[in-house]
C-alpha positions as CSV (number, residue, x, y, z in Angstrom):
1,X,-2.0,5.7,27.7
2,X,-3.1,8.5,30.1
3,X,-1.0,9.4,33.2
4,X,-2.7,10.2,36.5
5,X,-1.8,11.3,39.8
6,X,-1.5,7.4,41.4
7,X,0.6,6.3,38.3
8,X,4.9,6.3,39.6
9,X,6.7,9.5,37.6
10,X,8.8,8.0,34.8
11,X,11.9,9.6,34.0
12,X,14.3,8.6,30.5
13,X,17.3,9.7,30.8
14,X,20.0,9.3,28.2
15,X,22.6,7.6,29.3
16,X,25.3,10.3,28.0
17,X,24.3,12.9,30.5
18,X,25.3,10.4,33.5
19,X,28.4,12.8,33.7
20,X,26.3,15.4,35.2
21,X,25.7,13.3,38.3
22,X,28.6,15.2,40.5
23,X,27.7,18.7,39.7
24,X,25.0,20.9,40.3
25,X,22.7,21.4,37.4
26,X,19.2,22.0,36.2
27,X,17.7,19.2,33.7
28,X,15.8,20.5,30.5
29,X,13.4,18.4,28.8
30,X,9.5,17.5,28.5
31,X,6.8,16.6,30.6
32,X,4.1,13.9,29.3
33,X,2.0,13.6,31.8
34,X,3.8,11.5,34.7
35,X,6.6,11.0,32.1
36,X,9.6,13.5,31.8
37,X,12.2,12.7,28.9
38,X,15.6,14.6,29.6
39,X,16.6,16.5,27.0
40,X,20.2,18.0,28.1
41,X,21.5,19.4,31.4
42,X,22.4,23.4,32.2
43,X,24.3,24.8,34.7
44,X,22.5,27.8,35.0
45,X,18.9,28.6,34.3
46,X,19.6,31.5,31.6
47,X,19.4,29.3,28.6
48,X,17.6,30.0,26.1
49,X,15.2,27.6,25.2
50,X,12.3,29.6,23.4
51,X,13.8,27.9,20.3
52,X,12.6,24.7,21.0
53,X,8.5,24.1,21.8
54,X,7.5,22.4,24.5
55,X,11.3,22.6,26.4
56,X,11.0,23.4,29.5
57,X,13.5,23.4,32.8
58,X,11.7,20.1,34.4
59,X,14.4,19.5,37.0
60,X,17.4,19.4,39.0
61,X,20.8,17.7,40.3
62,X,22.5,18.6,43.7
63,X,20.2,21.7,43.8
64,X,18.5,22.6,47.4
65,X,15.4,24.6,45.2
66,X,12.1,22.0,45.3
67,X,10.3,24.2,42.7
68,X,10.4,22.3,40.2
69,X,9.0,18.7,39.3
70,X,12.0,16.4,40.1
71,X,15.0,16.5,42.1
72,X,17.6,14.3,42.1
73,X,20.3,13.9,43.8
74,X,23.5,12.0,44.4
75,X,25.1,10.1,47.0
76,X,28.6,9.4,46.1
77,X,29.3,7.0,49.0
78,X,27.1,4.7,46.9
79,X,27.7,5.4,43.4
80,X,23.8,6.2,42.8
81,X,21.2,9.1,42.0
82,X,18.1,9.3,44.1
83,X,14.6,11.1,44.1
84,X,11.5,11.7,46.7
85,X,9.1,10.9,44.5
86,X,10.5,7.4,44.3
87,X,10.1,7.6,40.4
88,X,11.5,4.7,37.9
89,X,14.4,6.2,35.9
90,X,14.8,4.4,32.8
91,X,18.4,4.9,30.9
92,X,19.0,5.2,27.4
93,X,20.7,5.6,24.5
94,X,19.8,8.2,22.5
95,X,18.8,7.2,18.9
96,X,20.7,8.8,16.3
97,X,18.3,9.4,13.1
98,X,20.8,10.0,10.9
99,X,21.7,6.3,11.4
100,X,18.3,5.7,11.2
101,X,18.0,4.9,14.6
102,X,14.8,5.5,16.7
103,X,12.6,3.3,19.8
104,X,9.6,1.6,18.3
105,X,7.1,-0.9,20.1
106,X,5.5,-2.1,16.6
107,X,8.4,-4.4,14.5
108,X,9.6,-3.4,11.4
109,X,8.1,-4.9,8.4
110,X,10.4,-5.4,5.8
111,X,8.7,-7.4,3.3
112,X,4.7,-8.4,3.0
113,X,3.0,-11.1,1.8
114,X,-0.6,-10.2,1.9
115,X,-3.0,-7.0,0.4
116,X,-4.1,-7.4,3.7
117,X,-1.2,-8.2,6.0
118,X,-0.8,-6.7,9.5
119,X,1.7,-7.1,12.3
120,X,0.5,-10.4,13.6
121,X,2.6,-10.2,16.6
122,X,0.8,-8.5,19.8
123,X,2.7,-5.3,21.3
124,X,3.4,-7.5,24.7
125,X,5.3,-10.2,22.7
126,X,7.6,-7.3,21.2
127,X,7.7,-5.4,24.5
128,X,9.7,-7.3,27.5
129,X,8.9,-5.8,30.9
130,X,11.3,-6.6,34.1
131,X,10.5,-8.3,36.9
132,X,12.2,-6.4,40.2
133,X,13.8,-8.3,42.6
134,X,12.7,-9.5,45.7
135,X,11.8,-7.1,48.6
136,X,11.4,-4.3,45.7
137,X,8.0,-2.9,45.8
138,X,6.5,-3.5,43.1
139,X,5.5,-0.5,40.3
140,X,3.0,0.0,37.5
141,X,6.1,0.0,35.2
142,X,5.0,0.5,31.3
143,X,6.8,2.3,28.4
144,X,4.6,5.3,28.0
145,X,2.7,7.0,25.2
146,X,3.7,7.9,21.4
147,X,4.5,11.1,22.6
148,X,7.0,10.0,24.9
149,X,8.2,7.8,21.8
150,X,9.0,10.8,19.8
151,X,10.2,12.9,22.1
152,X,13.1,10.4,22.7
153,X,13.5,9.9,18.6
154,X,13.6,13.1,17.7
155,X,16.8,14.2,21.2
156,X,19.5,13.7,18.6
157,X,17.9,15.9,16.0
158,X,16.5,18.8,18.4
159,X,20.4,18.4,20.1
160,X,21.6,19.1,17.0
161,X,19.1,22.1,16.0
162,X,19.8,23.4,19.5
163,X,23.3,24.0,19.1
164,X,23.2,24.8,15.4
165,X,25.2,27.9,14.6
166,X,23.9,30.6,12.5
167,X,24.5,29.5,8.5
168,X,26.6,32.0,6.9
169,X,25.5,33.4,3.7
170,X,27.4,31.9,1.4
171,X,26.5,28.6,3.0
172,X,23.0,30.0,2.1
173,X,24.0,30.4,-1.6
174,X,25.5,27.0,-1.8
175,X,22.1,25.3,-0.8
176,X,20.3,27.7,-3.1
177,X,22.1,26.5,-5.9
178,X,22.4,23.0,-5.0
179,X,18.6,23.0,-4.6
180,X,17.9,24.7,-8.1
181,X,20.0,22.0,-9.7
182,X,17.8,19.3,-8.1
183,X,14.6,20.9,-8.8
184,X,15.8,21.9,-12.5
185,X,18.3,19.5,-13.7
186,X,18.0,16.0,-12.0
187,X,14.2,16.1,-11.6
188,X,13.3,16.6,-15.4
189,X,16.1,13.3,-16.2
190,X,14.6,11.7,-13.5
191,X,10.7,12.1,-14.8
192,X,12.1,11.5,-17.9
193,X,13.5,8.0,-17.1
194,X,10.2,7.0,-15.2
195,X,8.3,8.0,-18.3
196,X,10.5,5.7,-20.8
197,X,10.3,2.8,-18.1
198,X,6.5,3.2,-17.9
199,X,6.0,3.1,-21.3
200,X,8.3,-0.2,-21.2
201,X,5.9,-1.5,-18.9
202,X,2.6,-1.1,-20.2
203,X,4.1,-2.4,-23.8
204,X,5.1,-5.7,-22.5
205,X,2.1,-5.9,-20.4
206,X,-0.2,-5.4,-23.6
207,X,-2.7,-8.1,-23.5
208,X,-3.7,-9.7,-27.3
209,X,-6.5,-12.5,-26.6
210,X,-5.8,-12.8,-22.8
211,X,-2.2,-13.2,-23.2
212,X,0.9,-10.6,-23.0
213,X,4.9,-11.5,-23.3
214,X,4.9,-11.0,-19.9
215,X,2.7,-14.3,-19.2
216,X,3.9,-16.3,-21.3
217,X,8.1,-16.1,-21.2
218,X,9.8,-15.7,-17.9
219,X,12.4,-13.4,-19.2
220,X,9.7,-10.8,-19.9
221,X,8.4,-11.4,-16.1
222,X,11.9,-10.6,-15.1
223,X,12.3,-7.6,-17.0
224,X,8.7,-6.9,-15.8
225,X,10.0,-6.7,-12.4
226,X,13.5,-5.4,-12.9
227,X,11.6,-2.2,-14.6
228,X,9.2,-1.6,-11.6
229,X,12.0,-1.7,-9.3
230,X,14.1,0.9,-11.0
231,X,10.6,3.0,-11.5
232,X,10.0,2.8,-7.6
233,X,13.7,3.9,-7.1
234,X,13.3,7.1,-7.0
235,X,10.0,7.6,-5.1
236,X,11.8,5.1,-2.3
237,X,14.9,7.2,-2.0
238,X,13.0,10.8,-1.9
239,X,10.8,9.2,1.3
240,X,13.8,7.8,2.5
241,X,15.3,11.3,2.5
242,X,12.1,13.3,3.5
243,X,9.7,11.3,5.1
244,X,7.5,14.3,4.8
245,X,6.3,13.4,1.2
246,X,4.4,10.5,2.6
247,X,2.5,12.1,5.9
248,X,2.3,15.8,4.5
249,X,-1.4,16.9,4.6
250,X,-2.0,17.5,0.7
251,X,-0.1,14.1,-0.1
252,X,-1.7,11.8,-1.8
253,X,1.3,9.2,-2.3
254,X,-0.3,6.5,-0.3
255,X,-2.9,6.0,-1.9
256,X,-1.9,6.9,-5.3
257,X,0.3,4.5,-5.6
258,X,-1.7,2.2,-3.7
259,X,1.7,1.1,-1.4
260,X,1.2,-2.0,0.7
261,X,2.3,0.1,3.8
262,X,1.4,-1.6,7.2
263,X,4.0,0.2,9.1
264,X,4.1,3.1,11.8
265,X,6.1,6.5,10.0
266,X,9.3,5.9,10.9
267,X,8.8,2.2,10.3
268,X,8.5,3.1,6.6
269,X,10.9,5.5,6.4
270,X,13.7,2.2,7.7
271,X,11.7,-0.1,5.3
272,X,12.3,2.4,2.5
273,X,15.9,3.0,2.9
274,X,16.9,-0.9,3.9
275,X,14.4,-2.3,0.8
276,X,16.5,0.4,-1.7
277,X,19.5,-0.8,-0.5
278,X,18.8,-4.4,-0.5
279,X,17.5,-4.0,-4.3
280,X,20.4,-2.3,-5.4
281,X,22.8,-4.8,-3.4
282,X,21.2,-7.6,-5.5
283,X,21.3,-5.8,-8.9
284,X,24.6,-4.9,-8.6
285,X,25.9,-8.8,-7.3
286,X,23.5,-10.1,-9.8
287,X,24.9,-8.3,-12.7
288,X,28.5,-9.1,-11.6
289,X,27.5,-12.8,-11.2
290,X,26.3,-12.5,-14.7
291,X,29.5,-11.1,-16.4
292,X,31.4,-14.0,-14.4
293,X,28.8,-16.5,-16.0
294,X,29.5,-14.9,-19.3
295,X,33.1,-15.1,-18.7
296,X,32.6,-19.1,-18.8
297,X,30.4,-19.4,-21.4
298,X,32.8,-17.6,-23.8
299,X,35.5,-19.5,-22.5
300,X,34.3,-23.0,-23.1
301,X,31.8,-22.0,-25.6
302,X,32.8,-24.9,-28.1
303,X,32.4,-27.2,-25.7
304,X,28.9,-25.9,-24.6
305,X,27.6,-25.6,-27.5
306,X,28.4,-29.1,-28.6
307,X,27.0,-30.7,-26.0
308,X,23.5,-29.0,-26.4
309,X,23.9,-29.6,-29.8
310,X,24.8,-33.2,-29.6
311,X,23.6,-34.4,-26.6
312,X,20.7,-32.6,-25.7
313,X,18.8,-31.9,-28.3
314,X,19.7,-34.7,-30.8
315,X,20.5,-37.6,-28.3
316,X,18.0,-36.9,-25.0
317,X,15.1,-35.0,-26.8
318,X,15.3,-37.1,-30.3
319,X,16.9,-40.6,-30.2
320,X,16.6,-41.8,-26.3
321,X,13.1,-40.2,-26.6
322,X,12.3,-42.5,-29.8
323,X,14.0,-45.3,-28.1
324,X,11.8,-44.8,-25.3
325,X,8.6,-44.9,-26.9
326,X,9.4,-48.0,-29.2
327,X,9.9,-49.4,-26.2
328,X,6.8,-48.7,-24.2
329,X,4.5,-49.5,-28.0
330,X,6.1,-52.9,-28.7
331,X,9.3,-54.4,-26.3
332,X,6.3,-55.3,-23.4
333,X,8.0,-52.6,-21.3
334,X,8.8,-54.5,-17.1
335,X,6.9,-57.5,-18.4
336,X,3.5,-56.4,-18.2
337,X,1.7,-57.2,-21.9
338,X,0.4,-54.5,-23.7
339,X,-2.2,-54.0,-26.5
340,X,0.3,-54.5,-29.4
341,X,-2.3,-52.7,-32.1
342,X,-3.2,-49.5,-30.0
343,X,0.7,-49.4,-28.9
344,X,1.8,-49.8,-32.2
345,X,-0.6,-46.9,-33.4
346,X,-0.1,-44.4,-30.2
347,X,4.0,-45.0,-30.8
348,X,4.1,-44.0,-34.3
349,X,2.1,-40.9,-33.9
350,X,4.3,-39.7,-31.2
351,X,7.2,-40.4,-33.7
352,X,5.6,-39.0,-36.5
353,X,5.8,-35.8,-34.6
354,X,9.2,-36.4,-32.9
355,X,10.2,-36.9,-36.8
356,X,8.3,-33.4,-37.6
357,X,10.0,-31.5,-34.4
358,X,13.7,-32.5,-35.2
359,X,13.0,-31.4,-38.7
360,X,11.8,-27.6,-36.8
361,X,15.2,-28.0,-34.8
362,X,18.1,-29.2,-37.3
363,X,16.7,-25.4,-38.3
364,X,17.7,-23.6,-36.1
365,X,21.4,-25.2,-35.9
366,X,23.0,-23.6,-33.0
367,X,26.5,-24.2,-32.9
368,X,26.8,-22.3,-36.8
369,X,24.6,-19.8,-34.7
370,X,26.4,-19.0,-32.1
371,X,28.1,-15.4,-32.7
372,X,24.1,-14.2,-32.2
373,X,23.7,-16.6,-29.3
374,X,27.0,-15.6,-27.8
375,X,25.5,-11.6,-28.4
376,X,22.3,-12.5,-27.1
377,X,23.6,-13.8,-23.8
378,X,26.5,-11.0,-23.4
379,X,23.2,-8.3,-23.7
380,X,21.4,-10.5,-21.3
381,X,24.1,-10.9,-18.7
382,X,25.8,-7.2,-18.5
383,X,22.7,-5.6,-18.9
384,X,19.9,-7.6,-16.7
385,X,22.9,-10.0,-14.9
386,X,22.4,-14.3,-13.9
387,X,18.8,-14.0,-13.3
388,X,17.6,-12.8,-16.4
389,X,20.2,-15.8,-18.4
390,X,18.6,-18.3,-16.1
391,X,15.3,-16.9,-17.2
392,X,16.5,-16.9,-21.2
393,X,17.0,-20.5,-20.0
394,X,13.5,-21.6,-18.9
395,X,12.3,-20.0,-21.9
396,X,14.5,-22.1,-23.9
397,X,13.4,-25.2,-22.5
398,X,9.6,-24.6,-22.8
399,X,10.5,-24.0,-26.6
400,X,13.2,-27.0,-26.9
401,X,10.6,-29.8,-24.8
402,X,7.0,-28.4,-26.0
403,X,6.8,-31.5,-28.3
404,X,7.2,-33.5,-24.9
405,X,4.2,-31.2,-23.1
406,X,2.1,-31.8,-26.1
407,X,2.3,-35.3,-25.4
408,X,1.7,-35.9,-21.9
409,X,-1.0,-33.0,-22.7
410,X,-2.7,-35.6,-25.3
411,X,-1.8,-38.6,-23.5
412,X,-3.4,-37.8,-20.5
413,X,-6.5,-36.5,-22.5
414,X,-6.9,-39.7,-23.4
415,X,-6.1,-41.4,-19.9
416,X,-8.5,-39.1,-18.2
417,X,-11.8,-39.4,-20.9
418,X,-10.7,-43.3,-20.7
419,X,-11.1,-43.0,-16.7
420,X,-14.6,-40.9,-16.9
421,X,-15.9,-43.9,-19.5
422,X,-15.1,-46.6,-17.3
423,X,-16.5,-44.8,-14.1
424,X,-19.8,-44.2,-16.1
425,X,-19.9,-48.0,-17.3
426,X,-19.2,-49.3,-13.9
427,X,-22.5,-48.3,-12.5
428,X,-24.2,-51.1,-14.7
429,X,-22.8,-53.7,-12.1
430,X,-24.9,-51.4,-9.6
431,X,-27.8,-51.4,-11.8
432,X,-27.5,-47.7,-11.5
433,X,-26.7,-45.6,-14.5
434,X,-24.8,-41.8,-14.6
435,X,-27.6,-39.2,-15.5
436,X,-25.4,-36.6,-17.7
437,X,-28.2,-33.7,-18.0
438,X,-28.4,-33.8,-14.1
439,X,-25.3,-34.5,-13.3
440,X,-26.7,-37.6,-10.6
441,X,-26.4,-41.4,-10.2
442,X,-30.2,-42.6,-11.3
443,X,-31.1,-46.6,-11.1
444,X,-31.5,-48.0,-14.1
445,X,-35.3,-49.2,-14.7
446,X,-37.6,-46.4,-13.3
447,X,-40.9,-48.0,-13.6
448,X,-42.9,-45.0,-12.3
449,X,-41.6,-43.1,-15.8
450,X,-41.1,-45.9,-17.6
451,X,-37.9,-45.1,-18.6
452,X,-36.6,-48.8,-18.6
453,X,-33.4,-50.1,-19.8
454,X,-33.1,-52.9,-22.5
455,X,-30.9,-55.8,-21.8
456,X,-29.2,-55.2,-25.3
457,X,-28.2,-51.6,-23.5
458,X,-26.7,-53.7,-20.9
459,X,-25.0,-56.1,-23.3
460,X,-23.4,-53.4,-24.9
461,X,-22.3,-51.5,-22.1
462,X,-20.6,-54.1,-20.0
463,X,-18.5,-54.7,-23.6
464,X,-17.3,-51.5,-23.7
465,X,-16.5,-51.4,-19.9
466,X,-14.5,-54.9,-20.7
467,X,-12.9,-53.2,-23.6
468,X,-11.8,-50.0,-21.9
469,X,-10.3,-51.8,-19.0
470,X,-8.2,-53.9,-21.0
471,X,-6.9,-50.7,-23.4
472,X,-6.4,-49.3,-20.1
473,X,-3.2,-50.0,-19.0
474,X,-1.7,-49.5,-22.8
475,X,-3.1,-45.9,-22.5
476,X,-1.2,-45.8,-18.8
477,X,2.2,-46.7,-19.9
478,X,2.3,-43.9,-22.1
479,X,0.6,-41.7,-19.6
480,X,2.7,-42.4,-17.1
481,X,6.1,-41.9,-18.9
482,X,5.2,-38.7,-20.5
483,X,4.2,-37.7,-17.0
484,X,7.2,-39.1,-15.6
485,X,9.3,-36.6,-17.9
486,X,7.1,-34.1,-17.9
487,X,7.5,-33.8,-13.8
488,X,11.2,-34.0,-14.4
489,X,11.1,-30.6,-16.6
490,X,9.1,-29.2,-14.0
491,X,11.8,-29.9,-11.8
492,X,14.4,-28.5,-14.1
493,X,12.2,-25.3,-14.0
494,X,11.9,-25.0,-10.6
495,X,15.5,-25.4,-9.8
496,X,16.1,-22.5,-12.1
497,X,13.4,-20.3,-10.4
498,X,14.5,-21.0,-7.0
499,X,17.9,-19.4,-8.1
500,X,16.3,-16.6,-10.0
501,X,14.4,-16.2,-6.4
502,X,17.9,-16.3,-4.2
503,X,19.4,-13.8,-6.8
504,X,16.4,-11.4,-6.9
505,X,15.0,-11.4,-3.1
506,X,17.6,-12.5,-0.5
507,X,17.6,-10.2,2.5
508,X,21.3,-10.0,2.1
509,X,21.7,-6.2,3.1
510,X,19.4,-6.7,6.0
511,X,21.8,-9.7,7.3
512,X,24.5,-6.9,6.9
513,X,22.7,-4.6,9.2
514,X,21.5,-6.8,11.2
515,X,25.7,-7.7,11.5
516,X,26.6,-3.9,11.5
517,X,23.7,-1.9,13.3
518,X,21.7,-4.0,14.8
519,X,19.7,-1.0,16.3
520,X,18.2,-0.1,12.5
521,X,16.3,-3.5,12.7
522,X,13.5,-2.7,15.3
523,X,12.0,-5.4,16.7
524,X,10.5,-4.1,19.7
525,X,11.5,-2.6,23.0
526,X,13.0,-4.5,25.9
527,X,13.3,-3.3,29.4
528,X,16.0,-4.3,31.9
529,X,16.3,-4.4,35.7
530,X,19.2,-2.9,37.0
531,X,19.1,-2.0,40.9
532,X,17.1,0.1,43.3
533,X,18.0,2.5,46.1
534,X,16.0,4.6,48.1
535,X,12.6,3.8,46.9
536,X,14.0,5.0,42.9
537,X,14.6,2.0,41.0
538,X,16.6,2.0,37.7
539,X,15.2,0.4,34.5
540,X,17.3,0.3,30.9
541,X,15.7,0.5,27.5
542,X,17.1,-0.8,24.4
543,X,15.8,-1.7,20.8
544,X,15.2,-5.2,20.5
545,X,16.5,-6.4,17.2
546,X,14.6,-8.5,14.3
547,X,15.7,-12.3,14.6
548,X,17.0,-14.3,11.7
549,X,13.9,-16.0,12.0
550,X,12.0,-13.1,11.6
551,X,14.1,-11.5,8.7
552,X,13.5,-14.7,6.4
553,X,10.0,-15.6,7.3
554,X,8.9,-14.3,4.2
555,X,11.5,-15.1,2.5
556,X,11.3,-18.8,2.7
557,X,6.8,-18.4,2.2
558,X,8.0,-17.1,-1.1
559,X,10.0,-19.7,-2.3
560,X,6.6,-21.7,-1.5
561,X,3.9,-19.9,-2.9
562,X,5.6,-17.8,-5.3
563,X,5.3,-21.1,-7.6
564,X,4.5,-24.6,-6.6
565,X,3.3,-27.9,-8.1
566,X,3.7,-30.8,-5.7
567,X,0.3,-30.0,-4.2
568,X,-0.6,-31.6,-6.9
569,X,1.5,-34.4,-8.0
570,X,-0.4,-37.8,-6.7
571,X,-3.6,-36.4,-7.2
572,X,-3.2,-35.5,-10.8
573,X,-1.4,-37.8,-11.8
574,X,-3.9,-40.8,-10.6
575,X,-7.0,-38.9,-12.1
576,X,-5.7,-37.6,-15.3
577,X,-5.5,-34.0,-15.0
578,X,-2.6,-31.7,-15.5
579,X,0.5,-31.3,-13.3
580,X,1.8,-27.5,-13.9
581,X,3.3,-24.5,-11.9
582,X,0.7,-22.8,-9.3
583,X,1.8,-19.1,-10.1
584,X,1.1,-16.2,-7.7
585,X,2.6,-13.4,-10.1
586,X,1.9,-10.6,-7.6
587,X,3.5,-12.1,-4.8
588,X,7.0,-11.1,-5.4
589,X,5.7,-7.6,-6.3
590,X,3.5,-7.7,-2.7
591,X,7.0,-8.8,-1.1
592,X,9.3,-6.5,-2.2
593,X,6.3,-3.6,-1.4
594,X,6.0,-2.1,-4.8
595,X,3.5,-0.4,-5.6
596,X,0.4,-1.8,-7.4
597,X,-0.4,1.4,-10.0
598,X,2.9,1.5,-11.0
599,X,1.9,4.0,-13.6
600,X,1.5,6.7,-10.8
601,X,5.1,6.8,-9.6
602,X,5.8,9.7,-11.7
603,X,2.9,12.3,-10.0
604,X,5.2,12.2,-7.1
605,X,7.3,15.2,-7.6
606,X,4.3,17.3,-7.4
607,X,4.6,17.1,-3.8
608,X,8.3,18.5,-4.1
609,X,8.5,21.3,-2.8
């Protein structure tokens, strides 16, 4: 905003230099127009300050001298500082950036959801204003510009520059060296690491006919995303540590990389270091959650194995399956009496290829397998942790129920042509027929083109409209219990993803800050009214912190449209048509803020200097 003369003079002033209140000193800081930020107090004028642009002596405390700005002064009957210019003092804290800690009016934005996505929340909501008490007159009070903003960020780190000794030579020689190491040693690993996981990538990414291993098994997705999270590591860590990199005037990192950034500077500079943290929290618990899990499984691995063996696969997917569908083709299934012939016929050619699908599975015999299995899931759990064994599970069951998929798939093929034939026939009652080439409802006799239909049309069409609705409801029992286990798999797979999603993308370390250091979560500024006296009145300024709410907004949208099928269920399952997984594969990728060209991470270190 821009000061003028008729706006009140705002003064911040940290709350650690309250001390100075009984003695007579002179205040050094910045003028912003009406606004003056303290920056530290001197007892005498002889400082020198040349060091530090735009520092100037702004003020005093218990001095008699009016030449300068403010003066303020003490009454100690009271237990309060005053001013002529009846300004608003506002007291704060100052943030400390090595903490990461820093006054912002625009919230953090820890995870996105869309390309597109900006703070929907309007500045006012995130910025509280006080209301003076009664008999107060009343004062344009406001927080002031983004100078003003960074001029109280950056107190901690000019305090520190200011009284910064001279570094001693071999303190010199110590950086030098440390610096050549990173520049020649860790760098060249580093690139070298990003190079290999690139290559990872784009080899499991390979499309062959539209399809890649990453689309069609969800342990590839995993891996897909456990690799671009260790590529982005390093490019999040060197931003965390010199935010530079992003906002220097030759970088191109932005757009490069093509980050989903919606964030002010030092907003992406938190988001960086709390979104490293956070993924390296979860790999770390995952993994250990894994090697517990494996601990189990190695434990009571005869007893596992058995049951899948015996149970699962030869009693659920094989003889209560057969059962089943004997039952359905010729026991008359809750009373309702089926067509025995087209029963009979659908029945055995589901058990024909039951019979061909056990004969696949008795194969692949997993209980004399299991010293590979047993290897299989050790690699699986110490190197990728629980989420990636969950995912080796999903995969599993696709493989271990796809005889089951390809008969709802078939089944409801048939239930939905059966549908389409009896909607066509039924416009004969209407004496309207279904026009195919343009896709209409015409009459039946059009006398004007002669096109007029023969009652031996009509014969034959109301016999196969009397014929399909009395196959119908044979065709629907088998419809409806493929469907009915069909949706139960689903279930089992979304269950499974649902964990893979708490393991991979809970905001635990953000709940820990949040816990800890509340201040690193910025959610806005807040002003408080604390008293007035003698026309000054007091404000303090804090850092509003994120809600709970607001840390697992996103959160929860991705556990609903990261994957989702009940949209879908009713609708589906009453015309026909197929009742599967609504995937949004870049979602999780948009929500942790990785970059889309992935490929690109590696031309950061050109802007090393």
């Amino acid at each position: 905003m821009n000061f003028n003369e008729s706006r009140p003079v705002q003064i911040y002033f940290p709350n650690d230099l309250k001390r100075y209140f009984h003695d007579s000193v002179f205040l050094l800081g910045y003028e912003v127009g009406n606004a003056y930020v303290i920056f530290q107090c001197a007892r005498g004028i002889d400082v020198s300050i040349d060091a530090i642009p735009e520092l100037k002596v702004v003020g005093t405390i218990n001095h008699e001298t009016m030449e300068h700005p403010i003066n303020l002064h003490y009454d100690e009957a009271n237990d309060c500082i005053w001013c002529p210019l009846n300004p608003t003092i506002v007291y704060f804290d100052p943030p400390n950036f090595r903490n990461l800690e820093y006054f912002s009016i625009e919230p953090i934005l820890l995870q996105s959801m869309e390309k597109t996505e900006k703070p929907t929340s309007p500045i006012g909501s995130k910025l509280d204003a006080y209301q003076p008490e009664v008999g107060i007159t009343s004062q344009i009070t406001s927080i002031a510009n983004e100078a003003v903003l960074e001029k109280i960020n950056s107190l901690y780190k000019t305090r520190t520059t200011f009284k910064r000794e001279t570094i001693s030579s071999a303190s010199t020689m110590f950086h030098s060296f440390c610096k050549w190491i990173v520049l020649r040693l860790i760098i060249p690993v580093v690139k070298a690491c990003q190079t290999i996981l690139i290559l990872s990538l784009s080899m499991i990414n390979f499309e062959i006919c539209g399809y890649s291993l990453v689309r069609v098994s969800k342990c590839f997705r995993q891996l897909d995303l456990r690799l671009k999270q260790l590529n982005y590591f390093p490019v999040q860590f060197l931003c965390y540590y010199d935010r530079n990199v992003l906002y220097q005037k030759d970088s191109q990192i932005i757009n490069e990389l093509k980050l989903p950034i919606f964030n002010s500077n030092l907003n992406i500079n938190n988001s960086n270091y709390i979104n490293l943290y956070n993924s390296l929290w979860l790999i770390f618990n995952d993994i250990l959650l894994g090697i517990t899990v494996y601990g189990y499984i190695d434990k009571y691995q005869d007893q596992i194995f058995k049951f899948i063996q015996s149970k699962i696969l030869e009693k659920y997917l094989y003889n209560e399956l057969v059962s089943l569908i004997t039952w359905v083709s010729t026991e008359n299934p809750a009373g309702f009496k089926l067509n025995t012939d087209l029963g009979k016929f659908l029945g055995d050619l589901y058990i024909w290829t039951i019979l061909f699908w056990k004969d696949f599975v008795e194969n692949v015999q997993i209980v004399e397998n299991k010293p590979m299995i047993l290897k299989i899931f050790k690699i699986l759990c110490y190197g990728g942790g629980c989420s990636f064994l969950l995912s080796s599970f999903i995969d599993c069951i696709q493989l271990s129920t796809f005889h089951i998929y390809t008969f709802y798939y078939c089944a409801g093929k048939i239930y939905k042509r059966q549908l389409e034939i009896i909607k066509s026939l039924f416009q004969l009652f209407r004496g309207k027929k279904y026009n195919v080439l343009r896709n209409r409802i015409d009459n039946l006799n059009n006398y004007e083109t002669g096109d007029i239909f023969e009652v031996d049309q009509l014969l034959l069409g109301t016999l196969l409209f009397m014929i399909m609705i009395f196959l119908l409801p044979t065709t629907f029992a088998f419809y409806l219990t493929f469907s009915i286990i069909h949706i139960l798999i689903l279930m089992a797979y979304n269950l499974l993803e649902n964990i893979t999603i708490i393991l991979n993308f809970t905001p635990i370390f953000v709940c820990l800050l949040k816990f800890k250091n509340s201040k690193r979560l910025q959610g806005g500024i807040k002003f408080q009214y604390e008293n007035s006296y003698k026309g000054t009145t007091f404000l303090s300024m804090s850092n509003k912190s994120l809600t709970y709410q607001e840390i697992f907004v996103n959160y929860v949208k991705l556990f609903q449209r990261s994957k989702n099928f009940r949209h879908s269920i009713v609708q589906n399952l009453s015309s026909g048509y197929m009742i599967s997984f609504k995937y949004d594969y870049n979602l999780k990728f948009l929500y942790l803020m990785l970059p889309e060209e992935y490929a690109e991470t590696i031309s950061i270190w050109k802007y090393v200097k």
